[in-house]
C-alpha positions as CSV (number, residue, x, y, z in Angstrom):
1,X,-116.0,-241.2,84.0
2,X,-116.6,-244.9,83.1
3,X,-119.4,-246.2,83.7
4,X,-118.8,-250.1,84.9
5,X,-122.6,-251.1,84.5
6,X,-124.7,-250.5,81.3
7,X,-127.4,-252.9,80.1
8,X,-127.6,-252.8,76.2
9,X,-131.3,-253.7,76.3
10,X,-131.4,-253.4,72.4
11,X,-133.8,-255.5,71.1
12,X,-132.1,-256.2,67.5
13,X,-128.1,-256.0,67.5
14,X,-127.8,-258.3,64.0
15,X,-126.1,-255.5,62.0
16,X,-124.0,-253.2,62.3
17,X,-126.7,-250.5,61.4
18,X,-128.7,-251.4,64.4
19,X,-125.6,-251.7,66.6
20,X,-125.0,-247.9,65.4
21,X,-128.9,-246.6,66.4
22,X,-127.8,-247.7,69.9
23,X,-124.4,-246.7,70.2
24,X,-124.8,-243.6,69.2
25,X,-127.7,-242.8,71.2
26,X,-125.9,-243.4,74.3
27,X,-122.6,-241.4,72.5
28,X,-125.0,-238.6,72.7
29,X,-126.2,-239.5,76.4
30,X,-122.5,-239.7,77.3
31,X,-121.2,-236.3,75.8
32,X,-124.2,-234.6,77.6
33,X,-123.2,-236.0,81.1
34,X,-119.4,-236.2,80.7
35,X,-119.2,-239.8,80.7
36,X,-116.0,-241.4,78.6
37,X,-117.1,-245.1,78.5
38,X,-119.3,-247.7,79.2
39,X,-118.9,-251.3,80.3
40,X,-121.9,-253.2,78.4
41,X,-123.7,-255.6,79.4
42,X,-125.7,-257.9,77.3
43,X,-128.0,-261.2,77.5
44,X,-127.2,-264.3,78.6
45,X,-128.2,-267.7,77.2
46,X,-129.1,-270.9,78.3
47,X,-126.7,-273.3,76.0
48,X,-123.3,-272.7,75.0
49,X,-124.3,-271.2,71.7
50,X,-126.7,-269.0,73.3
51,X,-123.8,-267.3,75.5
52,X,-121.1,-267.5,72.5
53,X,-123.8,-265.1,70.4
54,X,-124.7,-263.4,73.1
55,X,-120.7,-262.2,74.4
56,X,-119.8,-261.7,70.2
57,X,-122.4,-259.2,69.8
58,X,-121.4,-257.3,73.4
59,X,-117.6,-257.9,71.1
60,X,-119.0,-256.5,68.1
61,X,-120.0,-253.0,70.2
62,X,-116.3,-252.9,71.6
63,X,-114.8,-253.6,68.5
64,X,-116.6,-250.6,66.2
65,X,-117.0,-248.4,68.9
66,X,-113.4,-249.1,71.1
67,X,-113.7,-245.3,71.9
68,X,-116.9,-245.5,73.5
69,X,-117.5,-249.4,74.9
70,X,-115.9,-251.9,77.4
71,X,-117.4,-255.3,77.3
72,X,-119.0,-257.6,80.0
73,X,-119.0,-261.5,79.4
74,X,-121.7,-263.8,80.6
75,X,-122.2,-267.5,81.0
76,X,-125.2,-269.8,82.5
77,X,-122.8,-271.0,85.3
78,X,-125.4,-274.9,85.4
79,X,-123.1,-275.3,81.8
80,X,-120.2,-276.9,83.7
81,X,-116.8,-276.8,82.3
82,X,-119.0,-275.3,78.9
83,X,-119.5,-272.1,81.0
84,X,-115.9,-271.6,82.1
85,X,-114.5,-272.3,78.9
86,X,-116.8,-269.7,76.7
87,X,-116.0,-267.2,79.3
88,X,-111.6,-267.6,78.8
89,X,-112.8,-267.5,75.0
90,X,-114.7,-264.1,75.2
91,X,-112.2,-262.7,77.7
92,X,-109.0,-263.7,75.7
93,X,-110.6,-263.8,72.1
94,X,-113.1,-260.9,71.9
95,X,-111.5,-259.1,74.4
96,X,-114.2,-258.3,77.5
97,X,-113.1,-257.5,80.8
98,X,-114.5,-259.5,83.0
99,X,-117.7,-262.0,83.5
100,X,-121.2,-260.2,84.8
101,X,-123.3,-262.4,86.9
102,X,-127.1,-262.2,87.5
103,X,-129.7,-264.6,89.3
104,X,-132.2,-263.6,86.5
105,X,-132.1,-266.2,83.6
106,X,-129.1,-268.3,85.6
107,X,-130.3,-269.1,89.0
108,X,-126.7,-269.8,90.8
109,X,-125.7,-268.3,93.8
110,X,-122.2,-266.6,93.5
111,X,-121.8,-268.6,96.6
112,X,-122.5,-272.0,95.7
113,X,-120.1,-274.7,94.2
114,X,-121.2,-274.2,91.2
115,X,-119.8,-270.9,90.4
116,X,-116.6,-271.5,92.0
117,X,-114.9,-272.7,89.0
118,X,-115.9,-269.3,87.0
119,X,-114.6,-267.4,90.1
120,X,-111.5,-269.7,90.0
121,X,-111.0,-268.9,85.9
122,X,-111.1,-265.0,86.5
123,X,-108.4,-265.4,89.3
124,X,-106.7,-267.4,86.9
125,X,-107.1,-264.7,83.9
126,X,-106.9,-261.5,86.5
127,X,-110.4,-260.1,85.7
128,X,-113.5,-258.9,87.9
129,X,-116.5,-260.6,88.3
130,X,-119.4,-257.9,88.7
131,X,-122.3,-259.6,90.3
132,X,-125.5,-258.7,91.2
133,X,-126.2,-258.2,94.7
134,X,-129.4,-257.5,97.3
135,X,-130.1,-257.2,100.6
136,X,-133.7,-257.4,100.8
137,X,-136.2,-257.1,104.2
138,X,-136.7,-260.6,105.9
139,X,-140.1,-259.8,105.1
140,X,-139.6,-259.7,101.2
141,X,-139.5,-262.0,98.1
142,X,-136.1,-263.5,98.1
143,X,-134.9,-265.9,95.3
144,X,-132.1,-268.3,97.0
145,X,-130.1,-267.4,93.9
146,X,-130.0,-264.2,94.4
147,X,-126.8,-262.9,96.0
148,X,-126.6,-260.6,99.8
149,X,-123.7,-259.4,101.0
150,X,-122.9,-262.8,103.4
151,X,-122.7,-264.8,99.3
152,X,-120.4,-261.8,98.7
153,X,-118.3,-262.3,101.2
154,X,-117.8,-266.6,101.4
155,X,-117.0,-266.1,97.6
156,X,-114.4,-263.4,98.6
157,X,-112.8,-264.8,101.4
158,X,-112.9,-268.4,99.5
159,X,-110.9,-266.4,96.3
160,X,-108.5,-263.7,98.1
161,X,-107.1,-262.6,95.2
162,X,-110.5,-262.5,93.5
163,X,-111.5,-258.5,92.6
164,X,-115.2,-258.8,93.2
165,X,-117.7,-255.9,92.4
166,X,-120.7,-255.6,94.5
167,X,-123.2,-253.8,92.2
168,X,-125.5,-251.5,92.9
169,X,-124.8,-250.5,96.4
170,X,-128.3,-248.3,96.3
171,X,-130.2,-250.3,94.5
172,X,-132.4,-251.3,97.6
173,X,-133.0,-253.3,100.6
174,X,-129.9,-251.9,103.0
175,X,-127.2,-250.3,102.0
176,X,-125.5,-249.3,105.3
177,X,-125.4,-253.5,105.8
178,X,-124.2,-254.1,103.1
179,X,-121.3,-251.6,103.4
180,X,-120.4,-252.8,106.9
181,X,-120.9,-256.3,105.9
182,X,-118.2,-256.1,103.9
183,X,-115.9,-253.9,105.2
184,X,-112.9,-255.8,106.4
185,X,-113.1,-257.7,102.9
186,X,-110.1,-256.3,101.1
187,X,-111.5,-257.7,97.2
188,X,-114.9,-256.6,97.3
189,X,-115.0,-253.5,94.7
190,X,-118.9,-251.6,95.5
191,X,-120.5,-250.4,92.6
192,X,-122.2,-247.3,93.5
193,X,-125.1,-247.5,90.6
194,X,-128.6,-248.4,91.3
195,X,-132.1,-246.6,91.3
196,X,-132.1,-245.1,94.7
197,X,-130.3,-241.6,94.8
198,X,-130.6,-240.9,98.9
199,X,-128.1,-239.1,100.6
200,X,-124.8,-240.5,103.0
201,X,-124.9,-243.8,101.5
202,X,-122.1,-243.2,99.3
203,X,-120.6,-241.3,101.6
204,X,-120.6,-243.6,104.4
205,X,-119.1,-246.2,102.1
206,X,-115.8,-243.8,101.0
207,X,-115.4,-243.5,104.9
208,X,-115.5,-247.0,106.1
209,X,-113.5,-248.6,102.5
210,X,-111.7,-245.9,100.8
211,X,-112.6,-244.9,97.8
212,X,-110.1,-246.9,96.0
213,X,-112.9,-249.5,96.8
214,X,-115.4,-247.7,95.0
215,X,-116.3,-248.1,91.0
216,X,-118.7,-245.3,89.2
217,X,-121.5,-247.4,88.0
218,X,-125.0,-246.3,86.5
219,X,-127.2,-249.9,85.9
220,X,-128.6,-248.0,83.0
221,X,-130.5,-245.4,85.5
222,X,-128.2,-243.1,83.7
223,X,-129.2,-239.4,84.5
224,X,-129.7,-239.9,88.3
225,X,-126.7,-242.1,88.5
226,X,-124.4,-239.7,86.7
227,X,-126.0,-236.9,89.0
228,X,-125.4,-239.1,91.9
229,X,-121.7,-239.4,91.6
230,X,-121.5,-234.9,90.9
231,X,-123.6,-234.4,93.9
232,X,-121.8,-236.8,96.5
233,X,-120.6,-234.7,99.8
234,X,-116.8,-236.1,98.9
235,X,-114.0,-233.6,97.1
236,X,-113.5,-233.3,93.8
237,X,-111.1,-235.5,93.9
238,X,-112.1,-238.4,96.0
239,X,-114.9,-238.2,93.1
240,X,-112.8,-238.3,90.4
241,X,-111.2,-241.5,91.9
242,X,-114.7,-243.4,91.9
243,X,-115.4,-242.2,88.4
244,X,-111.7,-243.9,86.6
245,X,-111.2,-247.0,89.8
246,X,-112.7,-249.3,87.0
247,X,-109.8,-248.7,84.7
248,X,-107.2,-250.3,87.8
249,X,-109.2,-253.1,87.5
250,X,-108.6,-253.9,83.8
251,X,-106.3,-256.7,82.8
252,X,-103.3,-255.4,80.9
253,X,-104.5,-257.5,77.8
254,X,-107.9,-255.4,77.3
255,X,-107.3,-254.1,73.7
256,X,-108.7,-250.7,74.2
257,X,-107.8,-249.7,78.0
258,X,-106.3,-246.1,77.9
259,X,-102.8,-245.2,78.3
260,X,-101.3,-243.5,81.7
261,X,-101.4,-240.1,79.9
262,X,-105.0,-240.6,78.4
263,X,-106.1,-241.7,81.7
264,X,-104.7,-238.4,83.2
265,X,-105.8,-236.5,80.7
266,X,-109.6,-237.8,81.4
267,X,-109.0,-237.7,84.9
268,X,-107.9,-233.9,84.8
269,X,-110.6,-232.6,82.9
270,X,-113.5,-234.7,85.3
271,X,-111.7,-233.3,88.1
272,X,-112.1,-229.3,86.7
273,X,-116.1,-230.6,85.8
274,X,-116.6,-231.6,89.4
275,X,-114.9,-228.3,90.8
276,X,-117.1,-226.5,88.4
277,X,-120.1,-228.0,89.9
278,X,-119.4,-227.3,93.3
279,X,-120.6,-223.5,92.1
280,X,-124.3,-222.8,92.9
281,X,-127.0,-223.1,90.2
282,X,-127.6,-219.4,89.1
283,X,-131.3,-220.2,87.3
284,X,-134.0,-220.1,89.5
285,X,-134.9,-223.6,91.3
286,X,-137.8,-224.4,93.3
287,X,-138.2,-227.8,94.6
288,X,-141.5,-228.3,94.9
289,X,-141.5,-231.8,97.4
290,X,-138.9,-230.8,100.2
291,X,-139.6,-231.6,103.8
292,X,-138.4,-230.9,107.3
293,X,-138.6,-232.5,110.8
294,X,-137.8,-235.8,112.0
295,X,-137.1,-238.8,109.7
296,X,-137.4,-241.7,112.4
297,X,-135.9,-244.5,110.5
298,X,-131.9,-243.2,109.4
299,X,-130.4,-240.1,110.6
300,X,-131.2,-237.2,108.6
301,X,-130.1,-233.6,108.9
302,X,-133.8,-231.9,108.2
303,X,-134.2,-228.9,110.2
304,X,-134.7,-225.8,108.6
305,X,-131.6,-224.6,109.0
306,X,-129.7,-227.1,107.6
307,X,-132.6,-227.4,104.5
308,X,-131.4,-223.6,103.7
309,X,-127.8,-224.4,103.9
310,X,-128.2,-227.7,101.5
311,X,-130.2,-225.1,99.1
312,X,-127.9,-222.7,99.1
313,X,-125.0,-224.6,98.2
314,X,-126.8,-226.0,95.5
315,X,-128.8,-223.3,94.6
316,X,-131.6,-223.7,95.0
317,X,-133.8,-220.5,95.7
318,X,-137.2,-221.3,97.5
319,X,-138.6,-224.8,98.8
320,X,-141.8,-226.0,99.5
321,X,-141.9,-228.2,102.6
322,X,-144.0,-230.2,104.9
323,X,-143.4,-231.8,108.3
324,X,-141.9,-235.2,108.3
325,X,-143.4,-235.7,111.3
326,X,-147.0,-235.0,110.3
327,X,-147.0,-239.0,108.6
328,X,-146.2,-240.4,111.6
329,X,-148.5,-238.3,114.3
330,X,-151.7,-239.9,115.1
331,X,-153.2,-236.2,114.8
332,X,-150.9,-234.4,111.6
333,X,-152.5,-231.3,112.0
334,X,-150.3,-230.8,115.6
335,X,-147.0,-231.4,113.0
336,X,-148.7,-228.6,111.0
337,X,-148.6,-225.7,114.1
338,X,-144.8,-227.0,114.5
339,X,-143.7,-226.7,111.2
340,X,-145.6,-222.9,110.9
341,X,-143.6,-222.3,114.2
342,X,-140.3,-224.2,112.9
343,X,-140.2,-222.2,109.8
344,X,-140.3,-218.1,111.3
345,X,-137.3,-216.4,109.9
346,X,-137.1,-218.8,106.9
347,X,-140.5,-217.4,105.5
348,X,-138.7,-215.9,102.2
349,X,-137.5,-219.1,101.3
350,X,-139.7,-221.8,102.9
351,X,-143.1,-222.3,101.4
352,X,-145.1,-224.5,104.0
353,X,-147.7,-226.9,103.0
354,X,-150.4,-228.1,105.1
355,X,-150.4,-232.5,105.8
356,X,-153.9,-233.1,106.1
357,X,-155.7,-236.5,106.9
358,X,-159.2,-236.4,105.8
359,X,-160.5,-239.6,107.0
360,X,-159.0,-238.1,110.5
361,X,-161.4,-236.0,112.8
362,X,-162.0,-232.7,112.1
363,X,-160.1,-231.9,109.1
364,X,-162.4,-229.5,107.9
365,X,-161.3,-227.3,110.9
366,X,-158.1,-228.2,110.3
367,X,-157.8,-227.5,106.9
368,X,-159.4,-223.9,108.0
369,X,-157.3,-223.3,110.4
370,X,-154.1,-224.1,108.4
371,X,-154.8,-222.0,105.1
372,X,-156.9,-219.1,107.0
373,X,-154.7,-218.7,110.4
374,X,-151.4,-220.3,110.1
375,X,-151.0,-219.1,106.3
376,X,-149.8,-222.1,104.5
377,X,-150.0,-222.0,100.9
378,X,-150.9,-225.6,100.0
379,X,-152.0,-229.1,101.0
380,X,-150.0,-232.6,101.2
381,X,-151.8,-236.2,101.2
382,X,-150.5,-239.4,101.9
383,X,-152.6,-241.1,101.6
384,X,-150.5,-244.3,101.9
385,X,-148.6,-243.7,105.1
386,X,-151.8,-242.5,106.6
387,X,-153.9,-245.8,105.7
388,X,-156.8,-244.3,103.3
389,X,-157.8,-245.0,99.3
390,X,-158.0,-242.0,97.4
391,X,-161.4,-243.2,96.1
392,X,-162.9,-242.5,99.7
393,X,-165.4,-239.5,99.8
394,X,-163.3,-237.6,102.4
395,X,-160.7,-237.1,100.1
396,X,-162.9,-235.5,97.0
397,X,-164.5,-233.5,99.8
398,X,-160.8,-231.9,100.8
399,X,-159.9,-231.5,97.4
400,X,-163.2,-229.5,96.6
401,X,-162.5,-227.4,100.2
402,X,-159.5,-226.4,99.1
403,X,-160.6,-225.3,95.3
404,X,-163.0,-222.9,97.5
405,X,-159.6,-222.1,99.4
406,X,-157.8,-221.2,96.2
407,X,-155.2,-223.4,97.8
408,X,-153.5,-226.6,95.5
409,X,-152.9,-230.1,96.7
410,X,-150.1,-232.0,96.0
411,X,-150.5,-236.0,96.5
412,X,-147.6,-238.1,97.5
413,X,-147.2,-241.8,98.3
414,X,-143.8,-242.6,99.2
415,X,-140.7,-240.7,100.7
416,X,-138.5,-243.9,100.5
417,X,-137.9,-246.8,98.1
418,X,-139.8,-249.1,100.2
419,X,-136.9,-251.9,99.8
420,X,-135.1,-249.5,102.2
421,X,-138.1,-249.5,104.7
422,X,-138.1,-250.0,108.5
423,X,-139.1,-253.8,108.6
424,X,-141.8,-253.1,110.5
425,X,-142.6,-250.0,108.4
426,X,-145.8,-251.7,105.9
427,X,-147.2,-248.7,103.8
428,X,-150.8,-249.0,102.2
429,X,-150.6,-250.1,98.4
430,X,-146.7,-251.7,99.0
431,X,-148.1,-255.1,100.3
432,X,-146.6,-257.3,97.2
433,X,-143.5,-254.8,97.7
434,X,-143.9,-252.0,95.7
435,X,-141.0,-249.7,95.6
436,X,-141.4,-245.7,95.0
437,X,-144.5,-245.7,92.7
438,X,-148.5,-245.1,92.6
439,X,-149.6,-248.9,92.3
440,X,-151.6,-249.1,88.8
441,X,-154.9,-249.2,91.6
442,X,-153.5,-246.1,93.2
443,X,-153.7,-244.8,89.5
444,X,-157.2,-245.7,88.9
445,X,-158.4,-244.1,92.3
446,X,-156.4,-241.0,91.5
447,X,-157.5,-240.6,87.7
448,X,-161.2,-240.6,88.9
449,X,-160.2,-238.2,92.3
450,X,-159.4,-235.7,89.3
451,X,-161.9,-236.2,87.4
452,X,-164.5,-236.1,90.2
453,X,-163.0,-232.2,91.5
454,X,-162.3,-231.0,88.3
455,X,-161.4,-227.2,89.5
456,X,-158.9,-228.4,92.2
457,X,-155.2,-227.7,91.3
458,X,-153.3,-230.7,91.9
459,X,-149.6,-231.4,91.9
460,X,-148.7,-235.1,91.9
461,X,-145.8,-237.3,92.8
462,X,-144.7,-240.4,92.6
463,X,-145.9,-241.3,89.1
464,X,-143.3,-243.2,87.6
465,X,-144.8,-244.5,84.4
466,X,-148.1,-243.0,84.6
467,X,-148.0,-239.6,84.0
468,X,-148.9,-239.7,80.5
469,X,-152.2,-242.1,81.3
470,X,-153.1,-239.3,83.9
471,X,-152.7,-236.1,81.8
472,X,-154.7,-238.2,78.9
473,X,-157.5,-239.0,81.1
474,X,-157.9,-236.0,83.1
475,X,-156.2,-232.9,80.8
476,X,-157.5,-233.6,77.1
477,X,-160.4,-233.8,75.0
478,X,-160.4,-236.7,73.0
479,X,-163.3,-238.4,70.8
480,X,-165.2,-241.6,72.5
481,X,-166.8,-243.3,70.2
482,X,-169.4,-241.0,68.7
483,X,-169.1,-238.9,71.9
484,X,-166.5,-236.0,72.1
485,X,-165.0,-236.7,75.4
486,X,-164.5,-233.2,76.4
487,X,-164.4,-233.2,80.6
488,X,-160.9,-231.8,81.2
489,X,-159.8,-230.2,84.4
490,X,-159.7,-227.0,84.9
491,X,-157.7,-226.7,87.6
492,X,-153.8,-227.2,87.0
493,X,-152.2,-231.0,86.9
494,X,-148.8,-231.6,87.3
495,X,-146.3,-233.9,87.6
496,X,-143.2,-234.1,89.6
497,X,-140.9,-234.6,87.1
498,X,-138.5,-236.3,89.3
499,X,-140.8,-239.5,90.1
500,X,-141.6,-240.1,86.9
501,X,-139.3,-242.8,84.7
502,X,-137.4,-240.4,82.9
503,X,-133.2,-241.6,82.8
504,X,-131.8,-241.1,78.9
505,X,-132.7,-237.2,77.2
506,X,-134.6,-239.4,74.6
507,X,-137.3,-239.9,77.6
508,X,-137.3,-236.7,78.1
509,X,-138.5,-235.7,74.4
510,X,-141.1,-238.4,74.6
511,X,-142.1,-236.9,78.2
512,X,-142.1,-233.1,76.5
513,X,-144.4,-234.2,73.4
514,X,-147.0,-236.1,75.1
515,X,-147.4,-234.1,78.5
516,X,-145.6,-230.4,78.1
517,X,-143.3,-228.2,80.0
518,X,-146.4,-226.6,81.4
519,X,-147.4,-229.8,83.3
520,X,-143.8,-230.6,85.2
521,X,-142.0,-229.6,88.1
522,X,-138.7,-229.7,89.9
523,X,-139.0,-231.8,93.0
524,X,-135.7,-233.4,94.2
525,X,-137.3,-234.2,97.2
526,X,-134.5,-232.2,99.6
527,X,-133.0,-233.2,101.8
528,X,-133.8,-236.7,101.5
529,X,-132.3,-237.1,97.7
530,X,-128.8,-236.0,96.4
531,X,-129.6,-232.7,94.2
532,X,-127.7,-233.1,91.1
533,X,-129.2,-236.7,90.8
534,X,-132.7,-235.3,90.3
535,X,-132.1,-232.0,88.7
536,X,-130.0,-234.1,85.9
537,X,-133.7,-234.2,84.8
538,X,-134.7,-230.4,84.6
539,X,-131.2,-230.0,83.4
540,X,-131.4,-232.3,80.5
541,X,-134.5,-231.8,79.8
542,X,-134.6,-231.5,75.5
543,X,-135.8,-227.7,75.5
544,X,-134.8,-224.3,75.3
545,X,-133.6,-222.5,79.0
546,X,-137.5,-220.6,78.9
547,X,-139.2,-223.8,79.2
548,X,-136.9,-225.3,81.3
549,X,-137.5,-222.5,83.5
550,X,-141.1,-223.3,83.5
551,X,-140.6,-226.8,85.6
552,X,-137.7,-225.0,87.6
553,X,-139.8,-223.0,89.5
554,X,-142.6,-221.0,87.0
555,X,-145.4,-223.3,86.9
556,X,-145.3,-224.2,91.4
557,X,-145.0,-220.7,92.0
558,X,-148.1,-219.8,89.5
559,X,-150.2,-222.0,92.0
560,X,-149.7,-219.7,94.8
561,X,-149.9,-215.8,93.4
């Protein structure tokens, strides 16, 4: 596989010493997830001097590591003839394959006549441009700089023979507009990288371009974007084709592209790695933040029917699900009959948990009814689809209910990235547009929610890069001041693993020392996530198969003996 889009995001490259501490991290990260190479991607500078450095040190990687690196050039495009003429020097001199462009740091449109003459240079020298592209909500931030798919194609159709990659089809906003959008343009290349893993996008793309118009790319989210291209609903070898289009791209002149019988070689062994992957996972898998019912806002296969078929196919042995439907129903508890209903004949592999509103009226009853008559095992908030702050006193109240219930509670904002919302679709907390995470408020509320019930077991998701400031405030005894700060929980806290920030193995060993095995869980969110994207994260995780097990399905399924 070669991934076209890798941010080097070292912050000292002067030697060739520190060069090596970052190349051979990601030579590790690479043998793990069967990736060959990497197009890098460095800084950009504001004078000519700037850029030069800038593009010799991307060079230097290439050049000492030609088994491992392609290189990306970048220019400030407001540098004139300046700009163009660095970029034929690093493309012809040092060797990289193409010019990257991004609004950050050099606000140009790829659509204004400012960038025309580097578009007209990499015709000229027959290399890509790889540009950043959005298509945010009308109701969102936009930066006139910043590239949609309509900049895409006026740059395209103004440079036919222009190969033009689109990045990060999934990064956000909306991806099936951005795939029609450019359809009928025969130069745009899409880069499938970016942080959302949902499923069809990709798929839908393949159908309406080919994928001889698709490029494996990663944008440095690199377990969930390797894990992304394995778990894609296309054949082995429709996949293997995304993962090596990059190399057709190449001018003949790049010093290190492989030969026709390397590239077959690669191609041949990717191709028996995908097949081998198509076999169902044989450890045992819970995903503990599945749902079913109806998603209103894309089509979505979520019945249970088709959620055992997905789970089977990957492997996955038991789920625990709530109703979609419950975060849209004025009253969720009626969502909460229809699941229990929905889900007879699945009951061996479908664990249903309970959505319960608390600032709703008569939860308690509710809450009751759901645990005591309908015999769910557990208890789902959202708290921000259903318009409430976790510091109200209803919610402590529920939590403490259902520590008398011996039932756990698992706390969820978001099922989207909310750049992919409905634009009418405004979630509590996402105002300044938030995308997937627990706001740093949300974090506060929810750090004293635990503290204040104690002996509730709590599962949460959507952490991102809080999970360690939760486990320290709410799990361990630590010394304040002359005070020994000693009011842990007793109930259980974890984490879904799969929300938190978490995309190189070295993560993962930073994630195992500070918060343990015995806090984290498997949660690929099924079936609104591609599998393999999110289980790249149990998978990879830096410890022996025991503890692994632990987060696969051991410590969710202690919650409910």
């Amino acid at each position: 596989m070669i991934d076209c889009h890798l941010h080097v995001w070292t912050e000292d490259e002067s030697t060739p010493e520190k060069r090596a501490e970052r190349a051979e991290q990601l030579r590790g990260e690479m043998d793990r997830q069967g990736v060959d190479r990497i197009a890098l991607i460095g800084e950009v500078g504001n004078t000519i001097e700037e850029c030069r450095r800038y593009n010799e040190i991307v060079a230097k990687y290439v050049e000492e590591y030609p088994d491992l690196f392609y290189g990306w050039a970048r220019v400030d495009p407001r540098l004139g003839d300046a700009a163009v003429e660095e970029f034929r020097r690093a493309v012809e001199e040092d060797g990289l394959v193409g010019l990257k462009h991004h609004f950050h740091g050099t606000p140009v449109n790829i659509s204004d006549e400012e960038f025309f003459p580097l578009a007209e240079a990499a015709v000229d020298m027959d290399v890509p441009i790889i540009s950043h592209v959005m298509q945010r909500l009308p109701a969102d931030y936009r930066d006139p700089s910043e590239a949609f798919t309509e900049d895409v194609v006026e740059l395209a159709e103004r440079y036919p023979d222009l190969k033009l990659i689109s990045a990060h089809i999934v990064a956000g906003g909306d991806p099936e507009y951005r795939i029609k959008n450019v359809e009928d343009v025969d130069n745009v290349i899409l880069d499938i990288s970016g942080s959302n893993c949902e499923t069809g996008n990709v798929e839908m793309a393949a159908e309406r371009l080919g994928t001889d118009r698709l490029v494996f790319g990663t944008d440095t989210w690199f377990q969930p974007g390797v894990g992304k291209l394995e778990g894609l609903d296309l054949s082995p070898a429709e996949k293997t084709d995304i993962a090596y289009n990059f190399e057709n791209l190449l001018s003949d002149d790049v010093p290190n592209r492989y030969s026709a019988d390397e590239l077959a070689e690669r191609k041949a062994e990717t191709r028996a790695r995908f097949e081998a992957l198509e076999r169902p996972r044989e450890e045992t898998i819970v995903d503990a933040n599945a749902y079913v019912g109806n998603w209103p806002f894309r089509s979505l296969d979520a019945s249970p029917e088709a959620l055992v078929d997905r789970m089977d196919e990957k492997g996955v042995d038991e789920a625990i699900v709530s109703a979609i439907d419950a975060l849209f129903y004025r009253n969720c508890h009626r969502a909460n009959r229809e699941l229990v209903a929905d889900l007879e004949g699945y009951e061996d592999r479908l664990i249903p948990f309970a959505t319960i509103d608390p600032t709703y009226a008569a939860w308690r009853k509710d809450l009751h009814e759901a645990v005591e008559e309908l015999g769910m095992r557990g208890v789902r908030l959202f708290p921000c689809y259903h318009d409430y702050d976790l510091d109200q006193s209803a919610v402590a109240e529920l939590l403490r209910e259902c520590a008398d219930l011996d039932v756990p509670v698992m706390i969820v904002a978001v099922l989207q990235d909310q750049r992919q919302r409905h634009p009418r679709m405004q979630l509590r907390g996402f105002e300044d547009g938030g995308t997937r995470s627990f706001t740093e408020e949300h974090v506060d509320q929810l750090v004293e929610l635990l503290e204040e019930c104690p002996d509730t077991d709590v599962i949460v998701g959507n952490l991102w890069n809080n999970a360690e400031r939760v486990y320290e405030e709410t799990c361990v005894s630590k010394p304040s001041g002359v005070r020994l700060d000693n009011q842990v929980r007793s109930g259980r806290t974890l984490f879904v693993l799969d929300d938190l920030f978490y995309y190189f193995g070295y993560q993962g060993e930073e994630l195992v020392e500070t918060i343990g095995t015995e806090h984290l869980v498997t949660g690929p969110r099924l079936p609104f996530h591609i599998f393999e994207a999110y289980y790249n994260y149990t998978d990879n995780l830096p410890v022996d198969e025991a503890e692994k097990d632990r987060v696969r399905s051991e410590n969710v399924l202690s919650l409910l003996e």
